[in-house]
Rosetta silent file (secondary structure, phi, psi, omega in degrees, C-alpha in Angstrom):
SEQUENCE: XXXXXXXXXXXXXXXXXXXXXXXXXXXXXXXXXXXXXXXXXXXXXXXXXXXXXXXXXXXXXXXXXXXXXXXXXXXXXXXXXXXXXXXXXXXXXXXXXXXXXXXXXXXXXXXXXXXXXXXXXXXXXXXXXXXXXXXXXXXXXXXXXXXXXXXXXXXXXXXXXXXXXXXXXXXXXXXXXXXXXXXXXXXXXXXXXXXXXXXXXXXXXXXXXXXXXXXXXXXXXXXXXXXXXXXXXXXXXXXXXXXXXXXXXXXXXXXXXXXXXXXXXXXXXXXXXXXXXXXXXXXXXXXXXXXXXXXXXXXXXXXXXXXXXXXXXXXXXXXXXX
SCORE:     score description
SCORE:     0.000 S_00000001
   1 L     0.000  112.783 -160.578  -26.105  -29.284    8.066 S_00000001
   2 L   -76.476  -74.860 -160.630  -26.757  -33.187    7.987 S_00000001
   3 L  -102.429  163.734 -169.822  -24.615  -33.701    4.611 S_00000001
   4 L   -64.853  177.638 -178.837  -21.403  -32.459    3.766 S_00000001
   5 L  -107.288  125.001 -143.565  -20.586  -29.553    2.514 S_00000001
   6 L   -93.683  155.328 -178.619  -19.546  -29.088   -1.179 S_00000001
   7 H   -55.871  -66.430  176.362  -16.787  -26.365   -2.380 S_00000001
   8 H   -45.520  -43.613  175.781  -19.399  -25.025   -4.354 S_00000001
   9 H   -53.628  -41.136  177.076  -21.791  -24.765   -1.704 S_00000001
  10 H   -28.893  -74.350  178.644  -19.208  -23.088    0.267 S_00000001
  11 H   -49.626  -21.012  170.135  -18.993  -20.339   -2.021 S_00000001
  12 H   -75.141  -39.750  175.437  -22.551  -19.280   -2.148 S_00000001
  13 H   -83.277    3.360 -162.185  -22.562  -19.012    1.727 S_00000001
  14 H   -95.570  -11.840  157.631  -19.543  -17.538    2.051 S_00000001
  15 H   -35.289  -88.815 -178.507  -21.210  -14.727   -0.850 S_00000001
  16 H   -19.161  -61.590 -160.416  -24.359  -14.398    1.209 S_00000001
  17 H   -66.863  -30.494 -177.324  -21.312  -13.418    4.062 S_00000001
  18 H   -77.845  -92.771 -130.137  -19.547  -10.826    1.976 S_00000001
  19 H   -43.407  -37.611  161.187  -23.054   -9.481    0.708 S_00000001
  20 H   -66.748  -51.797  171.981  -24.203   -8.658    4.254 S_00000001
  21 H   -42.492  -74.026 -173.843  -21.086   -7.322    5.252 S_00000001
  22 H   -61.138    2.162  166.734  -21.402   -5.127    2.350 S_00000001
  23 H   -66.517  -13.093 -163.684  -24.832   -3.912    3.190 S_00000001
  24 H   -98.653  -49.467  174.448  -22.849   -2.112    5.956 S_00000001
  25 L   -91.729   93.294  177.770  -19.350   -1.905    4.976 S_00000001
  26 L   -94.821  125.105 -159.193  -19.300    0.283    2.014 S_00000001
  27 L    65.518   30.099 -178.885  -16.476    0.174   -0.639 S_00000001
  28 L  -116.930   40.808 -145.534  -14.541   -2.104    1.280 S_00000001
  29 H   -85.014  -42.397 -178.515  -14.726   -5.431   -0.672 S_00000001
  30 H   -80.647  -10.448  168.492  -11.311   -6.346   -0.772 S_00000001
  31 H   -73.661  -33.026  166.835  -10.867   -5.643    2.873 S_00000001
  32 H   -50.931  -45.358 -170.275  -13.779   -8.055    3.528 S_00000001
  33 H   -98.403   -2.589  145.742  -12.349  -11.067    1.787 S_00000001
  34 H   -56.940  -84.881  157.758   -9.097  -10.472    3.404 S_00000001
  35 H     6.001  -87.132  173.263  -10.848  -10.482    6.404 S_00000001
  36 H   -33.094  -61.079 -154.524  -12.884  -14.287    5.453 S_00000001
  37 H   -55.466  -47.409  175.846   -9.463  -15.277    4.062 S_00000001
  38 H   -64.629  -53.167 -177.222   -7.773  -15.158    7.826 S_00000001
  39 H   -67.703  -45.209 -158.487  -11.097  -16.392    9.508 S_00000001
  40 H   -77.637  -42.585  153.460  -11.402  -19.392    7.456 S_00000001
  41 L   -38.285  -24.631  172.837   -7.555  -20.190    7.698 S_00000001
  42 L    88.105   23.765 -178.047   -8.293  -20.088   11.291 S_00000001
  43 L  -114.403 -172.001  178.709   -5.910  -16.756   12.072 S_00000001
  44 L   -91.953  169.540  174.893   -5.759  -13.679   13.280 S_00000001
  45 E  -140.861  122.327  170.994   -6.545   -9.952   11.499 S_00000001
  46 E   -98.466  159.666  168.219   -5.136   -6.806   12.425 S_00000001
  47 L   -87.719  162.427  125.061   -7.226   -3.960   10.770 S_00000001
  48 L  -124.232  152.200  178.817   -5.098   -0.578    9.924 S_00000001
  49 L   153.114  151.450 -172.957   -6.775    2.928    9.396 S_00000001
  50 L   -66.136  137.550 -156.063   -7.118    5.981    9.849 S_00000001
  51 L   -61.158  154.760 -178.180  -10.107    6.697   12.452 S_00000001
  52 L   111.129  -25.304 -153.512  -13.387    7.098   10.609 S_00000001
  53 L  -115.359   29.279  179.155  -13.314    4.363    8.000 S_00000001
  54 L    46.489   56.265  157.366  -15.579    1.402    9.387 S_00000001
  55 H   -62.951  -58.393 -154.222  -12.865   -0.749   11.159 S_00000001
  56 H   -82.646   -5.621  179.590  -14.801   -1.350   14.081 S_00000001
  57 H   -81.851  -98.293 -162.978  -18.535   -1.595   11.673 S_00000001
  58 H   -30.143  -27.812  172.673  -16.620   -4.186    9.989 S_00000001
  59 H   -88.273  -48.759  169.697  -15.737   -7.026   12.523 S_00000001
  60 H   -43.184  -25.482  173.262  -19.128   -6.192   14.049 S_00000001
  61 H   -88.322  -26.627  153.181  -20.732   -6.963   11.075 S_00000001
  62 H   -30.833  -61.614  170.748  -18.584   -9.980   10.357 S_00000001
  63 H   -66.089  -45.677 -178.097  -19.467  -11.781   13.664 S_00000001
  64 H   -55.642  -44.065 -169.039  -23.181  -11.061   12.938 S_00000001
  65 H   -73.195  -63.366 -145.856  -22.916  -12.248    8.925 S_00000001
  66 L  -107.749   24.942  163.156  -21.155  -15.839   10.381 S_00000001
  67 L    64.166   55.308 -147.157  -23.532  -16.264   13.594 S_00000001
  68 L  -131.707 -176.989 -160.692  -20.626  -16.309   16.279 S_00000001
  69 L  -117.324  122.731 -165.700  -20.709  -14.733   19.540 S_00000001
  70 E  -124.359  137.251  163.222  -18.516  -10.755   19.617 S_00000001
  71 E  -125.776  154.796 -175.372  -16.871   -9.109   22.422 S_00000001
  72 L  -118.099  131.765  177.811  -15.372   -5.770   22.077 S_00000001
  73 L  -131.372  109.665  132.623  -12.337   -4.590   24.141 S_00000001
  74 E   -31.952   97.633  177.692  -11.248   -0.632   24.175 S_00000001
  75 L   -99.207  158.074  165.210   -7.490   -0.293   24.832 S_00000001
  76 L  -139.282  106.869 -170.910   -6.534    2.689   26.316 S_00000001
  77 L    10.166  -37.035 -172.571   -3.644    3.905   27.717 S_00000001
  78 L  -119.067   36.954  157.922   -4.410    2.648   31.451 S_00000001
  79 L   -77.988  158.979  171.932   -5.670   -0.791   30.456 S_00000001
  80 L  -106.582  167.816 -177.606   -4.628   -3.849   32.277 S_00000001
  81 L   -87.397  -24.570 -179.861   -4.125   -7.415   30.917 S_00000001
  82 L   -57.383  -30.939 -162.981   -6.971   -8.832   33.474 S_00000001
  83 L   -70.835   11.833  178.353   -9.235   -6.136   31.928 S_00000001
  84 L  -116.842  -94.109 -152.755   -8.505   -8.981   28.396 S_00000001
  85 L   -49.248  -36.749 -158.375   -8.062  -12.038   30.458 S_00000001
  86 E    99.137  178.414 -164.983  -10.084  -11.999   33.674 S_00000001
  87 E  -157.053  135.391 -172.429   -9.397  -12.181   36.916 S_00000001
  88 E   -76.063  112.198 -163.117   -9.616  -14.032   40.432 S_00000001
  89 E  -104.576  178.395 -178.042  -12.013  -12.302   42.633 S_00000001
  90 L  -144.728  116.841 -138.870  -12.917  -13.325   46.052 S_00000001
  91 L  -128.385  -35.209 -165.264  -16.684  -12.938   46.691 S_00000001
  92 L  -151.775  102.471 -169.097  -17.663  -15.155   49.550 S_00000001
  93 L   -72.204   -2.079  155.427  -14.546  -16.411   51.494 S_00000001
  94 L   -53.142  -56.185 -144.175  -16.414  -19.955   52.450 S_00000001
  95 L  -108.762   13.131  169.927  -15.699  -20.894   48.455 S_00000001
  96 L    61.546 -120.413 -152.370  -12.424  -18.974   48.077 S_00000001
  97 L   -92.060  109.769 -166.227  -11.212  -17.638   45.016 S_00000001
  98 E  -110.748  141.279 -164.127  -14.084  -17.575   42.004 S_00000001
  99 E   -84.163  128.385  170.485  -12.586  -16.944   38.299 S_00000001
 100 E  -127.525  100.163 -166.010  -14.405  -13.901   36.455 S_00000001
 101 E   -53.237  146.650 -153.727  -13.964  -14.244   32.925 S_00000001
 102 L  -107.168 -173.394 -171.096  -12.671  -11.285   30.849 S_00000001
 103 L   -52.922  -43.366 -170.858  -13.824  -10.820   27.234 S_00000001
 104 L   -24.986  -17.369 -140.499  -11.515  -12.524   25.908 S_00000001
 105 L  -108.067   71.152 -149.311  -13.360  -15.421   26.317 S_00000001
 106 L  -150.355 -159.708 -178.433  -15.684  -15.269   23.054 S_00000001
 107 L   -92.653  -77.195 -164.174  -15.920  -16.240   19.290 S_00000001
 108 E  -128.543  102.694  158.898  -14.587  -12.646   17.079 S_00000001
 109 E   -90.506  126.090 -174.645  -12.688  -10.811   19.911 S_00000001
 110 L  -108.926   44.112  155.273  -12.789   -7.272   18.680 S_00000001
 111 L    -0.016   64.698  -91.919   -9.824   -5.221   19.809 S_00000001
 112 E  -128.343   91.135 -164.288  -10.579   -1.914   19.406 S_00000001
 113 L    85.942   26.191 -163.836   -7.509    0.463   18.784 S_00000001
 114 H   -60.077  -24.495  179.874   -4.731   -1.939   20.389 S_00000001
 115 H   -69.302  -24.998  174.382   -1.791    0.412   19.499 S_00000001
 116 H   -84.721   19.309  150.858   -2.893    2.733   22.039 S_00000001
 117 L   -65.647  154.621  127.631   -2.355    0.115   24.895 S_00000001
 118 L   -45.312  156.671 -179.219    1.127    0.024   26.085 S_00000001
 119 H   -66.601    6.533 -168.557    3.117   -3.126   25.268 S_00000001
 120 H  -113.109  -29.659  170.388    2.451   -5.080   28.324 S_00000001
 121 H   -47.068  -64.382 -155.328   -1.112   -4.676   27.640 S_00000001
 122 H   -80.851  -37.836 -149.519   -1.111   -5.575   24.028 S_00000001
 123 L   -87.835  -12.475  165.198    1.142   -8.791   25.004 S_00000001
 124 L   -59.884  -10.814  179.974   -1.851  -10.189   27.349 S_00000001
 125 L   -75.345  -55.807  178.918   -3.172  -10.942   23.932 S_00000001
 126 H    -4.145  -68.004  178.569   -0.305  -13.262   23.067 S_00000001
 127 H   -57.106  -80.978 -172.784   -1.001  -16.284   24.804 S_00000001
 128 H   -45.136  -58.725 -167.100   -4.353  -16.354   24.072 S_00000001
 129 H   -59.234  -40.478  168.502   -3.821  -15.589   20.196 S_00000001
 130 H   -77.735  -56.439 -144.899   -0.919  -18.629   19.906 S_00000001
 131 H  -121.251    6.166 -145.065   -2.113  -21.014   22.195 S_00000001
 132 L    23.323   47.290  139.212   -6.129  -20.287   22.653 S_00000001
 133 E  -121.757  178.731  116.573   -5.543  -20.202   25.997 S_00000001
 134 E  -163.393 -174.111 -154.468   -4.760  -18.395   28.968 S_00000001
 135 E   -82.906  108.154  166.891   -3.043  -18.427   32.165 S_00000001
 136 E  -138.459  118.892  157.334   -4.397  -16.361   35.225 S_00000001
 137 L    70.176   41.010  155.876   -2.745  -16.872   38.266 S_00000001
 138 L   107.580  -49.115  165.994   -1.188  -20.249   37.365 S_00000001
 139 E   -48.606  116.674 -179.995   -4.266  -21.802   36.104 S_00000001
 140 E   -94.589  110.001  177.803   -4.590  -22.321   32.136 S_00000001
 141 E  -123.765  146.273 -168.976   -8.244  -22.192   30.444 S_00000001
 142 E   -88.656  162.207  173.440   -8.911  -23.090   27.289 S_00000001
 143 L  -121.803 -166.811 -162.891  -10.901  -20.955   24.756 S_00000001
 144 L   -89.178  160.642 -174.560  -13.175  -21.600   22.245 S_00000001
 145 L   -68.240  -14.508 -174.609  -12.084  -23.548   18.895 S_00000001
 146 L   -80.337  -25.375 -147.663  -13.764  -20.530   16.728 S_00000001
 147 L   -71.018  111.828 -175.983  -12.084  -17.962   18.782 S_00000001
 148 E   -99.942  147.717 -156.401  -10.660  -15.507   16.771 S_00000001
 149 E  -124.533  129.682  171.228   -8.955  -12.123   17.273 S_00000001
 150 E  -100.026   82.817 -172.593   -9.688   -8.904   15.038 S_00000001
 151 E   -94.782  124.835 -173.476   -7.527   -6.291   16.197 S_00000001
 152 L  -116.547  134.100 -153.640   -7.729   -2.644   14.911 S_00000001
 153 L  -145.955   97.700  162.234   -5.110   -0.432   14.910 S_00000001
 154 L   -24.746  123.795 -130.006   -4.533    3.348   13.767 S_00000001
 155 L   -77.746  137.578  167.786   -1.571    4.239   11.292 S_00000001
 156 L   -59.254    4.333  169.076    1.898    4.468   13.816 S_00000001
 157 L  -111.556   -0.129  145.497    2.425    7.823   13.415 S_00000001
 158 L   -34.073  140.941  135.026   -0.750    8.774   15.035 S_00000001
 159 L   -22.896  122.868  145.112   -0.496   10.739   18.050 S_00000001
 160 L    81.599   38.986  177.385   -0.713    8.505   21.306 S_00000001
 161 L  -127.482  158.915 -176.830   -0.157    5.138   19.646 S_00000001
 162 L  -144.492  118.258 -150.953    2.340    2.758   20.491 S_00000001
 163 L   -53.129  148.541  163.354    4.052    0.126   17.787 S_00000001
 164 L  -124.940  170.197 -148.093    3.587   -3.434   18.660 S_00000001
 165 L   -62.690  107.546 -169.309    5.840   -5.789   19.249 S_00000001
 166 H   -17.489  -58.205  159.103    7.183   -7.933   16.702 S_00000001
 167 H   -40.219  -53.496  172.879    6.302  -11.466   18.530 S_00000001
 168 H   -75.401  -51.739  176.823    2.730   -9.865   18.265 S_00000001
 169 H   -46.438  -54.753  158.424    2.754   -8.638   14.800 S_00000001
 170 L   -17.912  -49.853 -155.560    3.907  -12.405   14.052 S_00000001
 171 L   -83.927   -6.111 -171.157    0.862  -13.576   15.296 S_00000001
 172 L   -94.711  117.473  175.283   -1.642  -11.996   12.923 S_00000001
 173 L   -45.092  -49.109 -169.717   -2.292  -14.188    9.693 S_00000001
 174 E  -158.950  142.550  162.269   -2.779  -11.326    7.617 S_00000001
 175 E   -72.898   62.551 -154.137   -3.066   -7.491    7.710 S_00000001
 176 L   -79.593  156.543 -166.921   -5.920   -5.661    5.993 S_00000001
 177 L  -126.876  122.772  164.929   -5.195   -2.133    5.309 S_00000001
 178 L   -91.964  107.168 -162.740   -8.853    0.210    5.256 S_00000001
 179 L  -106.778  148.527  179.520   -8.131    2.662    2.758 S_00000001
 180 L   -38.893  117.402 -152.810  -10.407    5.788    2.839 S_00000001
 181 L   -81.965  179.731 -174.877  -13.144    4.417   -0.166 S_00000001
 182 L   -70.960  151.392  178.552  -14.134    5.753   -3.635 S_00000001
 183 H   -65.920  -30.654  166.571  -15.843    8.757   -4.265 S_00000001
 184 H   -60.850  -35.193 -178.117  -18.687    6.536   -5.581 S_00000001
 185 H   -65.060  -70.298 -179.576  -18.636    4.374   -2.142 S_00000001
 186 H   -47.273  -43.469  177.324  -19.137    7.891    0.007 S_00000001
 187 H   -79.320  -14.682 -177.347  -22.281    9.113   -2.160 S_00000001
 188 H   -95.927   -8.454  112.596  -24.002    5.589   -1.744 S_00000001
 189 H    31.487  -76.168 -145.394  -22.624    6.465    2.130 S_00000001
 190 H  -102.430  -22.533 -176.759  -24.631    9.057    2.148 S_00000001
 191 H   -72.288  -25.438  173.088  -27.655    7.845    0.087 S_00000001
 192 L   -91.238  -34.807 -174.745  -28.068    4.849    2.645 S_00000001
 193 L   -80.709  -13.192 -172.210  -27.855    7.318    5.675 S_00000001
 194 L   -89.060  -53.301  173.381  -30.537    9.535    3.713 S_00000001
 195 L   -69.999   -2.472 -155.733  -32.669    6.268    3.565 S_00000001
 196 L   122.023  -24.232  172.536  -31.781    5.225    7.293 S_00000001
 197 L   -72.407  100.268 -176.962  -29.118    3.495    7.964 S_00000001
 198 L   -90.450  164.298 -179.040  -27.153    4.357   10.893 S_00000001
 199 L   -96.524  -48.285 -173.051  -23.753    2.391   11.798 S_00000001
 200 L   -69.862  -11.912 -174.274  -24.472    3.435   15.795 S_00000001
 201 L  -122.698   42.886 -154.171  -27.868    2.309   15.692 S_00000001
 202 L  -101.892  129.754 -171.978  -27.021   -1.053   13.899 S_00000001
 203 L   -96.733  140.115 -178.078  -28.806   -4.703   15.966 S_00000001
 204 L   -64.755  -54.416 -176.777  -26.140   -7.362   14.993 S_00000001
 205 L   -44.344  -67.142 -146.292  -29.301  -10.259   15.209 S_00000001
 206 L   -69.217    2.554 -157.036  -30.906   -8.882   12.716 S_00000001
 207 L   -78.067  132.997  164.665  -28.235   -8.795    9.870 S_00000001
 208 L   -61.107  148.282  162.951  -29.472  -10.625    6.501 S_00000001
 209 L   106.445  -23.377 -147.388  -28.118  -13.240    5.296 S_00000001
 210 L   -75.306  147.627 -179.515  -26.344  -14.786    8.434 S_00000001
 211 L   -90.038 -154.259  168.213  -25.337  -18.318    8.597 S_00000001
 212 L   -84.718 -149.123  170.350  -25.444  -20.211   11.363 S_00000001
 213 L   -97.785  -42.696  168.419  -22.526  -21.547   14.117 S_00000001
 214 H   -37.669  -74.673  177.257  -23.254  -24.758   11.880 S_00000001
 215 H   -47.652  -70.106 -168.644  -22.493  -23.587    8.173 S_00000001
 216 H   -35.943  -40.386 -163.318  -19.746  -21.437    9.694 S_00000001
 217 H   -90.812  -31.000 -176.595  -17.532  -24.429   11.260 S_00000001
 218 H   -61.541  -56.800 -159.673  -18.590  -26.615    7.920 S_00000001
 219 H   -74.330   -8.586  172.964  -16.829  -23.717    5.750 S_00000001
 220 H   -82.291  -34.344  164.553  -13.800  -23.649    7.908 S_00000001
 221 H   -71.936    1.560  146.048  -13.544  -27.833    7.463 S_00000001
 222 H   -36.287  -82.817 -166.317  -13.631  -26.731    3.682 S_00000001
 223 H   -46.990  -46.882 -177.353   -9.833  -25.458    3.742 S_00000001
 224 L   -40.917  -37.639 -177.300   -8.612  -28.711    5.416 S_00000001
 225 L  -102.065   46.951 -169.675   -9.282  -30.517    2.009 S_00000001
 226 L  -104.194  105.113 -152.587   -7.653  -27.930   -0.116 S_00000001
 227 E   -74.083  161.974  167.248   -5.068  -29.443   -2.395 S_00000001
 228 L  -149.873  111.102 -170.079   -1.737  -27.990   -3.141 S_00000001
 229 L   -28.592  162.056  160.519    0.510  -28.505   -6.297 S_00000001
 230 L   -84.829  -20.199  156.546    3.954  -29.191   -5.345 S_00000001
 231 L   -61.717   -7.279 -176.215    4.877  -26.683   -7.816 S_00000001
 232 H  -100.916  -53.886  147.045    2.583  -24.127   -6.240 S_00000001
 233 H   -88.025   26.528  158.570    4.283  -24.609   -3.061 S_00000001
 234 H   -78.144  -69.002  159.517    7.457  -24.184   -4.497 S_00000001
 235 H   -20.224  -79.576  161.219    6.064  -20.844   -5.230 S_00000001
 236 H   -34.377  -40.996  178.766    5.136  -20.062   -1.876 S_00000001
 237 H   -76.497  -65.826 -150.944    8.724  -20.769   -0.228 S_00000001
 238 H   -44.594  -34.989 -174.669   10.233  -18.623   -3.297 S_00000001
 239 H   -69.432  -30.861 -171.751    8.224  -15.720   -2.570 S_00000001
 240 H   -88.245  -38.899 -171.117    9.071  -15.334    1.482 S_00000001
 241 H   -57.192  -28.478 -173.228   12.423  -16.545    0.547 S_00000001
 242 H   -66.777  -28.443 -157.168   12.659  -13.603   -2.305 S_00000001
 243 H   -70.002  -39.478  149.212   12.103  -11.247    0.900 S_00000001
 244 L   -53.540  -22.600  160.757   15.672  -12.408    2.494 S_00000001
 245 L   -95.992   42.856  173.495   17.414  -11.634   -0.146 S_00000001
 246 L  -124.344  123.537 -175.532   16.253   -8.118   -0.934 S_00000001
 247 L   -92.115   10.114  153.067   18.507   -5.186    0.261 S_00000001
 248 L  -102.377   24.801  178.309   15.902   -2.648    0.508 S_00000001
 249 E  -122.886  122.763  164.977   14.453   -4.861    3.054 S_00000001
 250 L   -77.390  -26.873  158.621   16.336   -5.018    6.745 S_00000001
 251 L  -139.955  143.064 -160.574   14.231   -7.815    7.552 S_00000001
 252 L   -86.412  175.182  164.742   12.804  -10.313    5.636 S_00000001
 253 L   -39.242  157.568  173.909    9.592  -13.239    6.311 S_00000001
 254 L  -117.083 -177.647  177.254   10.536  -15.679    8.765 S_00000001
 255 H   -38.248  -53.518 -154.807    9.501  -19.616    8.018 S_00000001
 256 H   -65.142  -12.753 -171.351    6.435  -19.043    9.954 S_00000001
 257 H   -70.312  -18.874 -172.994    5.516  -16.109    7.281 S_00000001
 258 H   -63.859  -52.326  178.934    5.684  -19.236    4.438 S_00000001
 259 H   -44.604  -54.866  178.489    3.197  -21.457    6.551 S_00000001
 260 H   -51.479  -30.653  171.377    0.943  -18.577    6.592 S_00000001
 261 H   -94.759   -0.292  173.082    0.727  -17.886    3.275 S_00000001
 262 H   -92.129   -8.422 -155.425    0.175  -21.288    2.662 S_00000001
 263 H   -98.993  -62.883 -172.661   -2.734  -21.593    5.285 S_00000001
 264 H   -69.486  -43.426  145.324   -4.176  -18.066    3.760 S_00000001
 265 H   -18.225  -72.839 -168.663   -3.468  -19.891    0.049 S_00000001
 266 H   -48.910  -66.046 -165.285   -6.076  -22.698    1.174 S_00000001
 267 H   -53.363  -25.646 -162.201   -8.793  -20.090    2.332 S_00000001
 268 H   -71.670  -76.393 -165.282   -8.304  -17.897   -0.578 S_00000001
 269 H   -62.915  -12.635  157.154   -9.295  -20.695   -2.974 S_00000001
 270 H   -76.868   -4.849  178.233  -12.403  -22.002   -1.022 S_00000001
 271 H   -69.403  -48.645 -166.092  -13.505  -17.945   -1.129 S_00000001
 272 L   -72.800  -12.027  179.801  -13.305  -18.846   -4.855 S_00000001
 273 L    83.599   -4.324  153.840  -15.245  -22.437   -4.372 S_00000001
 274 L   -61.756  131.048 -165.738  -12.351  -24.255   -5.362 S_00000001
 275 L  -107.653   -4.150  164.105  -10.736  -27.461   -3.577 S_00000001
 276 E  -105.803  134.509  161.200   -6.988  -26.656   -5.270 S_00000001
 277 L   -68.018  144.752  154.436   -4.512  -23.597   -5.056 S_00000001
 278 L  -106.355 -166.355 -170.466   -3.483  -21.632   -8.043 S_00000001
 279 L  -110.822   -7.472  173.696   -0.717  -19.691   -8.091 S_00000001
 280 H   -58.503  -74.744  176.439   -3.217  -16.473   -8.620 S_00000001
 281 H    -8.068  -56.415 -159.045   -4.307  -17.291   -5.061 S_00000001
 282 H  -102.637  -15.896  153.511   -1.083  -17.145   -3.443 S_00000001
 283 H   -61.394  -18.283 -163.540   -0.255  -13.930   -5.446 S_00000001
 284 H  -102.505  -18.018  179.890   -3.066  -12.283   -4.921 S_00000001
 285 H   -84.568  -32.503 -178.868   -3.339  -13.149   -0.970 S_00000001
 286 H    -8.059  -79.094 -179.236    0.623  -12.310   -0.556 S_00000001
 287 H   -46.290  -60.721 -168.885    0.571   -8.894    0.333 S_00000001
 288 H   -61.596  -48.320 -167.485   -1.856   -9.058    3.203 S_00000001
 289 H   -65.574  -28.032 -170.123   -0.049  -12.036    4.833 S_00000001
 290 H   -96.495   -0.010 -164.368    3.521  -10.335    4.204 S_00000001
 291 H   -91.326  -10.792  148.561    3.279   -6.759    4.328 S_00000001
 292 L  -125.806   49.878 -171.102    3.762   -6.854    8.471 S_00000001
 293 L  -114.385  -22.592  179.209    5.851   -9.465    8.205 S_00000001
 294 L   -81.198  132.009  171.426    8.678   -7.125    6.513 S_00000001
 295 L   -93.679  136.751  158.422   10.820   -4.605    7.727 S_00000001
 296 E   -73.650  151.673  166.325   11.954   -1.850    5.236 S_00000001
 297 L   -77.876  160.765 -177.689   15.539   -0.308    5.412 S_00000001
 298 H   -47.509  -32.946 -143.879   15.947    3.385    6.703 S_00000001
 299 H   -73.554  -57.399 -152.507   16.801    4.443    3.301 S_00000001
 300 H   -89.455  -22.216 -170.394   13.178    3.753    1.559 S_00000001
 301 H   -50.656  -79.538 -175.631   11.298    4.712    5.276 S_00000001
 302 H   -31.584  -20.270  177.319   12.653    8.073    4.021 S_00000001
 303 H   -92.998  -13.844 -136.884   11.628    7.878    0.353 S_00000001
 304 H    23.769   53.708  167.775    8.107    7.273    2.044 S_00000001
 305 L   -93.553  169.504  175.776    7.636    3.922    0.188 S_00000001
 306 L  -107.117 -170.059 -154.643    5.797    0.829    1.636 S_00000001
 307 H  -100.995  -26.285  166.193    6.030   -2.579    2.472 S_00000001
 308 H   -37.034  -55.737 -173.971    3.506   -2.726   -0.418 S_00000001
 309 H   -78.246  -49.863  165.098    5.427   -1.433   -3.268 S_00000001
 310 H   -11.411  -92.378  175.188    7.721   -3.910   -2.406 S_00000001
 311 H   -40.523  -45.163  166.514    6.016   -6.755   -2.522 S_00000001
 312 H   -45.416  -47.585 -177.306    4.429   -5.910   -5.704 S_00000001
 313 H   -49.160  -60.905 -165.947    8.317   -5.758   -7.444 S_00000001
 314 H   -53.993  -39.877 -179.315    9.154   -9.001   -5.651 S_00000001
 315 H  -100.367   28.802  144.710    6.059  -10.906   -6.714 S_00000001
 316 H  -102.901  -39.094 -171.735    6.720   -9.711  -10.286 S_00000001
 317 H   -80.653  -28.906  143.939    9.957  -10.859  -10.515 S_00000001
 318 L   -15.259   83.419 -168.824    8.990  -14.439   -8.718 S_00000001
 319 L   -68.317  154.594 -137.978    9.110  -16.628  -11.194 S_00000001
 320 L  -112.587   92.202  164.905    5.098  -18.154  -11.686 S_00000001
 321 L   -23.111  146.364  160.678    4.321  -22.019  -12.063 S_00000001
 322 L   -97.491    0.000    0.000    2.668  -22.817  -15.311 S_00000001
């Protein structure tokens, strides 16, 4: 794209990107622009859901809708971190040691399940997610500036899953939760699978709509000029700040959760084609950046409440720039 790109324009391509997604992803809308909201900010996304509910259809169709290059990683119980990173192999002992890069080393890294990795596993991710690089065997390579990590991850009380580590949980911009969809989403489901549409037999190339590598990097320089009131980020500290003081909480946002929501704040209002924040924006993005940023106390774990219902009380009581 020769001239820049206007807010408005933005928003029509990044429509076209939800619209494809939703030929695929059905009844999932707000998980989709959660989704954008994190890529465009330039973070990370863990998925949660229960198996079944087009986690892993969704980042594939995602990479396909914004023209970007997707690797897929299984964890499993017995993975290793070279099987993310790569590893130094030795093929011809004239030229010594030649580096053979591991997936990581992509666009939309798809993480496929990560709670069933063991922590040592999950933490090969680390590096790479914080620093885009990483380190094998002393050496540090860089990754690409798009490279992004979509990790999907099965409710913690699954059988054969194993919580990760705070320092990783940190690291995710924002958290979409895939909730099983409306009974209207499941008959047009079934009504698309009647016409043809398989998920397993889906070609990535072919998805309508897709932008380029081009568009894609233009709508991500989009956020960079995205103004913010000072009253608006007043807002933004109050709200992580309400989460330290709340005694149903054991732990509250840290600083870095404040940045984040101000970073997810930006994307949220170019989704909308806007070059300013409201304060709807940073209410309405909130939850996803903060809800695995919180700890609950034992007391409500027990009541089976969420990190959710929180936040909703908290961001009611928050008082709201005019």
């Amino acid at each position: 794209m020769s001239a820049p790109l206007s807010n408005a324009q933005g928003a029509e391509l990044l429509d076209r990107v939800r619209s494809a997604v939703a030929t695929r992803v059905v009844g999932q809308d707000a998980t989709i622009s959660d989704t954008l909201v994190a890529f465009l900010a330039r973070g990370h996304v863990l998925v949660e859901g229960v198996p079944g509910t087009a986690k892993t259809l969704l980042v594939r169709s995602l990479s396909a809708a914004l023209g970007l290059r997707f690797a897929r990683i299984q964890f499993t119980p017995d993975l290793m971190p070279s099987d993310v990173t790569g590893v130094n192999v030795l093929r011809d002992p004239a030229k010594g040691f030649e580096f053979q890069a591991g997936p990581v080393f992509t666009d939309l890294l798809l993480g496929d399940e990560i709670n069933r990795a063991p922590a040592k596993t999950q933490a090969a991710l680390l590096e790479a997610m914080a620093e885009r690089q990483v380190t094998v065997d002393g050496v540090s390579r860089p990754l690409g500036d798009m490279f992004t990590v979509f990790a999907t991850q099965n409710p913690v009380e699954h059988e054969g899953t194993y919580p990760l580590p705070e320092a990783q949980l940190d690291r995710f911009l924002i958290k979409a939760v895939m909730p099983y969809p409306s009974r209207d989403a499941e008959l047009e489901l079934l009504a698309r699978y009647e016409n043809g549409f398989d998920a397993e037999r889906l070609d990535d190339a072919k998805l309508a709509g897709s932008l380029s590598e081009e568009e894609t990097r233009a709508l991500r320089g989009l956020v960079d000029g995205v103004r913010v009131a000072e009253d608006v980020r007043a807002y933004i500290t109050d709200i992580t700040r309400s989460t330290r003081e709340e005694r149903m909480l054991s732990l509250g946002a840290s600083p870095r959760a404040t940045v984040s929501l101000f970073r997810a704040s930006r994307a949220a209002a170019v989704l909308e084609g806007r070059d300013f924040v409201t304060p709807d924006d940073v209410k309405g993005i909130a939850p996803a950046v903060l809800r695995h940023r919180i700890t609950l106390s034992p007391e409500l774990e027990v009541e089976g409440r969420s990190a959710d219902d929180i936040l909703v009380a908290l961001l009611d009581r928050v008082r709201v720039p005019e």
